[in-house]
Structures are given as C-alpha cells and as structure tokens.
N, C-alpha and C positions, 0 to 999 in steps of 0.2 A: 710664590706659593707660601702661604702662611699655615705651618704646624704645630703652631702652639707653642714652641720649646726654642722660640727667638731670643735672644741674647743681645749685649751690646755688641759679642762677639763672632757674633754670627752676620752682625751687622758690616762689622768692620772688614771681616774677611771675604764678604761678600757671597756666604753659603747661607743653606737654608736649616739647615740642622745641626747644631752644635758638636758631632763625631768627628775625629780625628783620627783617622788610619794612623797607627803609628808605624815608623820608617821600618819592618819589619825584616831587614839586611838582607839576605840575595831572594828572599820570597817577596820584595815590593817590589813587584815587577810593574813595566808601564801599562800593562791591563787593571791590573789592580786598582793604582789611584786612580786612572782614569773613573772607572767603576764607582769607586768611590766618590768619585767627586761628580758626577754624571747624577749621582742620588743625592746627592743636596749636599754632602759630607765634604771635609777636605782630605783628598787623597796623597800620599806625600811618598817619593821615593828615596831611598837610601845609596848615596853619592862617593861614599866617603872612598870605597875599594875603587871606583871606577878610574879609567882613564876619562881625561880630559874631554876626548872624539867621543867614548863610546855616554859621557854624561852630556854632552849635547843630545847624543841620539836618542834617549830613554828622557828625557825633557819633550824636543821636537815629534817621539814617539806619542807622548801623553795630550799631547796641541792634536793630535792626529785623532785623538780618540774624544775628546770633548773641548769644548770650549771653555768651561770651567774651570774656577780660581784652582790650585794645586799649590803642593811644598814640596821641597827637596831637603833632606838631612844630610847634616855632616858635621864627624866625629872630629872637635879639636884637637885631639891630641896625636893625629896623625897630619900630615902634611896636603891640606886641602886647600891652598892658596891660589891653585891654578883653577881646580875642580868652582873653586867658590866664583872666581871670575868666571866662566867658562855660565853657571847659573845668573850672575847679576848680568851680564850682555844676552842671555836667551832672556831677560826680564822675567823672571819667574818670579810668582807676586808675595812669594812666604817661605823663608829658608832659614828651615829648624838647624840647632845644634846644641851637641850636649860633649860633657866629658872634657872639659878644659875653660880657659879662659875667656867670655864671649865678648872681652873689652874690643878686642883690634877688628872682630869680622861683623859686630855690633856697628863701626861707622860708617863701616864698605856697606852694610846693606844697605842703613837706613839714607846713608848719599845716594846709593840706587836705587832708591825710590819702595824698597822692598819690604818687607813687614817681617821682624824677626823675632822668630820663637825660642828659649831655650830653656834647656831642660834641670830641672835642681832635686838633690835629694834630702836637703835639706834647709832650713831659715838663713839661716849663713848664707849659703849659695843663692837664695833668693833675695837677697838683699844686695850681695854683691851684684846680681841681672843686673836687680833694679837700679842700680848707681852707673851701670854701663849703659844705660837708656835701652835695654832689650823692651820690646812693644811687648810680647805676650811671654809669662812663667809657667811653664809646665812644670807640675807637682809631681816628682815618680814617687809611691808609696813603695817601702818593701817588699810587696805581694805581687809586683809587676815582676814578667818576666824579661828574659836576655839580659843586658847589661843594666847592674841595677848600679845606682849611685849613692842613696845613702840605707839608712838604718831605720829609719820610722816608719810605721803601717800607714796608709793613703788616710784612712779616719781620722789621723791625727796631724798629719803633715798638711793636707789640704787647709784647714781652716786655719793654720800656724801660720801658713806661708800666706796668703790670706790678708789676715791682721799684720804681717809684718810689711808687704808691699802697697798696699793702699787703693788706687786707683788702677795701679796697672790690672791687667784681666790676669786671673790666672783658669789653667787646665791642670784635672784632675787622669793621675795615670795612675795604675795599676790596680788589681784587683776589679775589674769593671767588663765583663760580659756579656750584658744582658739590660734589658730596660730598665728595671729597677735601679742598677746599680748606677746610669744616666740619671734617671731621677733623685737618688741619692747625693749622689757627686753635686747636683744642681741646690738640695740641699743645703749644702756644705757651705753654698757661697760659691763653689764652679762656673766659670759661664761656659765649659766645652769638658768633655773628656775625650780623652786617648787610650784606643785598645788597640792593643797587637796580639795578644795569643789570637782574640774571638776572628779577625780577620784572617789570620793563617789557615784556617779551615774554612778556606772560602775556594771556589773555582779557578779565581783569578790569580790567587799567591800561588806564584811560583815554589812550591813547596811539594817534594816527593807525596805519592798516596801515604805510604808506608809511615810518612810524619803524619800525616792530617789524620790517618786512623787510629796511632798513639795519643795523639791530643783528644779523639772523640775519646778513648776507653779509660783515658787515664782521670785521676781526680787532683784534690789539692795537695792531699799527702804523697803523689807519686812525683812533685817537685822537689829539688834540693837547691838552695843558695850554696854555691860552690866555686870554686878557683881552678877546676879540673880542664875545662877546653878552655885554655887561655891562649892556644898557638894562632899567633897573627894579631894578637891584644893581651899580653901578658900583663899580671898583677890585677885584672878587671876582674869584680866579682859579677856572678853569674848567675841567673834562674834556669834551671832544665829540667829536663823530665829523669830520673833512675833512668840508668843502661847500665847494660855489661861492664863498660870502660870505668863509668863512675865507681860502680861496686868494687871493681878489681883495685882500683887507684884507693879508695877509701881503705881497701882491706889491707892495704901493703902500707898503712900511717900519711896516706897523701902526702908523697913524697914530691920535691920539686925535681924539673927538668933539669937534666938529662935522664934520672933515675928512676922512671915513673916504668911501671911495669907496661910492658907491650911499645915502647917507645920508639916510633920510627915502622910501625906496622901501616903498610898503606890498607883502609878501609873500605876506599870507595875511589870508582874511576869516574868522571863525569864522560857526558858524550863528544868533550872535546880532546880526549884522550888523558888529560890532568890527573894527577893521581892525589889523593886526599888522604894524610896519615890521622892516627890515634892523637888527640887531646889537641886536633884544630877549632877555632870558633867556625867552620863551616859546616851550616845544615846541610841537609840531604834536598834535593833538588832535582825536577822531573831529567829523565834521560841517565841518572847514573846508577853503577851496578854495583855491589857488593854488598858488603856486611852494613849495610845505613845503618841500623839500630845502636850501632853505635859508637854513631858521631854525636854533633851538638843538637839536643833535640830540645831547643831554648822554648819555657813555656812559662805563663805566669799563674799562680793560683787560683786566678780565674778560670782556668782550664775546668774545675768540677762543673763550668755550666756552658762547656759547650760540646751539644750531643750532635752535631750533625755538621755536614760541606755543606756549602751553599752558595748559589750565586753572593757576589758582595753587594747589590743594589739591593738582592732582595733582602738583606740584612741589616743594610740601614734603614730601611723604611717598617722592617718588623722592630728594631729598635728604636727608633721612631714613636710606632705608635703604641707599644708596650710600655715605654714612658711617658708618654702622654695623659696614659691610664692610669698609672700608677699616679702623679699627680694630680688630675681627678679626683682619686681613690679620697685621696689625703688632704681633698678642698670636699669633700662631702656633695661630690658632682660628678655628671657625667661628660664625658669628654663629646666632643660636637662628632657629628655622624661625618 
C-alpha cells in the first residue's frame, strides 16, 4: 500500500507509514501494538518491568494479533539481559532502548539479526549510538512526555542530531500529536516519529478511563517536568500531568525520599490485589481502585491536541492522511483521492 509518506525507513522496517507507537510502559499493551502495526505503523511494547515468561507471552500475544513487523522496548539501566535474550530468540525484528549505554545490547541485536533502535536526548548521545553501530536514533525533544532524557525542544534537537549522525535514519519524539506535527517532523529531515501521549487515549492502551479523560481535558500548561514519581526509577526526570501529590510535594520545597509528604500512603489497589503507594512511576490501569488521580499521570505537551479515545488503527490512518495533506498543502497540491 502506498501513502504517500514512504521513507527509507519505512522501507527498511517493513511498515507502511512512518508512526511509531512509543513504548508507552504498563499502557502498551499487546492489543495496542498489535493495532498499531496492523495499520501500517510500528507497534512496540515495553519489556523492561516484565518477567522473562510473562515477556515471551506479550511478544507471542502480539504474533497472535497480526502478522506484522513490531518492537519491544527496554530500559538499560535496569537489569534486562534475560528479558533482551528472551526477545532475540522469539526473533522480534526491532528492539528499541533508551536510558543507558546501547554499546553491549547494540551487538546481541544486530548478531540477531534484529534492527535496533535507541533513544537520545541529546547530540552527545547521538553520536555516541552512532559509534555503537545502533541502526535507527530516536530524537526525544523536551516536550515529550514520561521519561525524558535531555534538555532540548524536538525543533531543535531533531535537525542537530540529524547533521551530527549522517546517514543513519533518525525518529522524531516529542511534542507530536497530530498530522501536522508528522509532517513537520518529516520537514525536519525525520524519516519516522514517535508518539506516546496521542496513543494512550486510544481504546487499546491499557490505561485507566480516569487517565485517558485527564489527557482529553488537560492542555500543555497542565504538564510539569518533575523528579516527583521517581519510586521504581529514581533520579529520572519526568513529564506528567498536575495532581494532588505533585502540588502537595512541590508545596512542601520537593523534598527527597523518605521525607516527601504523604510518603508510604497506598493510592491505588490493582485487580491483582497489589497495592500502589504515593510517588511510584506507576500509571493508573483498567481494573484498579482508589485515589488514581494521584499517581503517575506521564503526559507529553502534546497533550493540548488531543481531544478524544479512539480506536489506534483508526488513528493512524487519520494521521496518515492529515499528513498527507498538510504536505500537499505545502507543494501547492492536492493530495491523490
């Protein structure tokens, strides 16, 4: 299927439209990428918390739902050696990571024949990929949400990182919602972007109501860059939305743990009977009860453009052709019926 918005890298990963579900942590669920990648995109689940069995199943789960190319994420700076093998023998054909060194799990992929993606938040970072032979550089600009890595806006980080790696393909994250901002990013010199807020208000993320209807109401000022739910990834800076927790913590001089006001307060039970305290990295997710509002409600400033849930197919293919258009727009043409 050709729509217009073919890349080298869309080429290479064997999808049709240059979208990138980003690893959106316990809401990329195996519906999701599927979903996504089911609609031309690449769908990618996040590995990093799992056990070893239960990341076989949420793989072998995603094989069940499409045929299509997929990616699995995982966070270096936590202990995914098993998790990483466990992916290179299910052969899964793109295993993102960010958040540490991608020299050592850069050779295990690319010996497995697997195409690897990681994530930089700054030219440093992308230069160091590139000397580790990473296949594809994800760009995070500082407007992206959940775990951000560097300090630069996506306007200025993409085309940097860009001119510094050469040849290698890179992907544009953050700040990106909507078609325009695909066509922009493609502007840039991008051959792909990466969204995770616009995907968490989709049907298929595993993300409570009570989150996906915070994200439709809120805009870009109801984000804060903050070090507040660090429990489970301490010292990681952070995109969310204002809550309770953050105001209370901010108003008391954001003090560090142990001494954080409300410290040790369980918030929320899941339907496994788990109990979830104040200033954990864990979002709210269907089936659990309590005070959700406030836990981790990681959102990126893209958040002001998006007004509604939605199927995930039918979201890439209105982003899709909402970029399409917009590049049209901008060759003084119309896009083919």
């Amino acid at each position: 299927m050709t729509t217009g918005l073919r890349t080298a890298l869309t080429d290479r990963l064997g999808i049709t439209v240059p979208v990138v579900q980003a690893p959106v942590g316990s809401a990329a669920a195996p519906e999701l990428a599927a979903a996504v990648s089911e609609a031309g995109g690449l769908g990618m689940l996040a590995l990093t918390w799992h056990r070893s069995d239960e990341a076989r199943d949420q793989i072998r789960e995603v094989r069940r739902r499409t045929s299509r190319p997929f990616g699995v994420n995982l966070v270096l700076d936590f202990p995914v050696a098993d998790t990483l093998a466990v992916c290179l023998d299910e052969a899964v054909p793109v295993v993102s990571t960010f958040w540490g060194d991608p020299a050592p799990a850069s050779q295990l992929i690319r010996e497995a024949g697997a195409l690897h993606m990681h994530t930089v938040g700054s030219v440093t970072e992308a230069r160091h990929a590139a000397g580790c032979g990473v296949d594809v550089i994800v760009a995070q600009g500082w407007e992206a949400g959940g775990h951000v890595r560097g300090t630069t806006t996506t306007m200025v980080l993409v085309p940097s990182v860009i001119d510094a790696v050469g040849s290698i393909p890179v992907v544009a994250a953050g700040g990106i919602s909507d078609g325009r901002g695909i066509a922009a990013a493609l502007a840039l010199g991008a051959q792909g972007v990466w969204l995770g807020t616009r995907f968490l208000a989709t049907h298929e993320a595993s993300a409570h109501r009570l989150y996906q209807d915070r994200l439709v109401a809120s805009g870009a000022t109801d984000t804060a860059l903050t070090r507040c739910f660090d429990g489970g990834w301490p010292d990681a800076p952070h995109r969310a939305l204002g809550n309770p927790t953050l105001r209370r913590w901010e108003s008391a001089g954001s003090p560090p743990a142990p001494g954080r006001p409300g410290e040790g307060d369980v918030v929320a039970v899941g339907d496994d009977g788990r109990t979830h305290h104040r200033y954990e990295d864990m979002i709210p997710v269907p089936g659990m009860t309590g005070d959700l509002a406030e836990m981790a409600l990681y959102a990126g400033q893209s958040v002001e453009l998006v007004h509604d849930v939605r199927p995930a197919g039918a979201l890439v293919r209105d982003l899709t052709t909402r970029a399409i258009d917009v590049i049209a727009q901008m060759r003084g043409t119309t896009s083919p019926a």
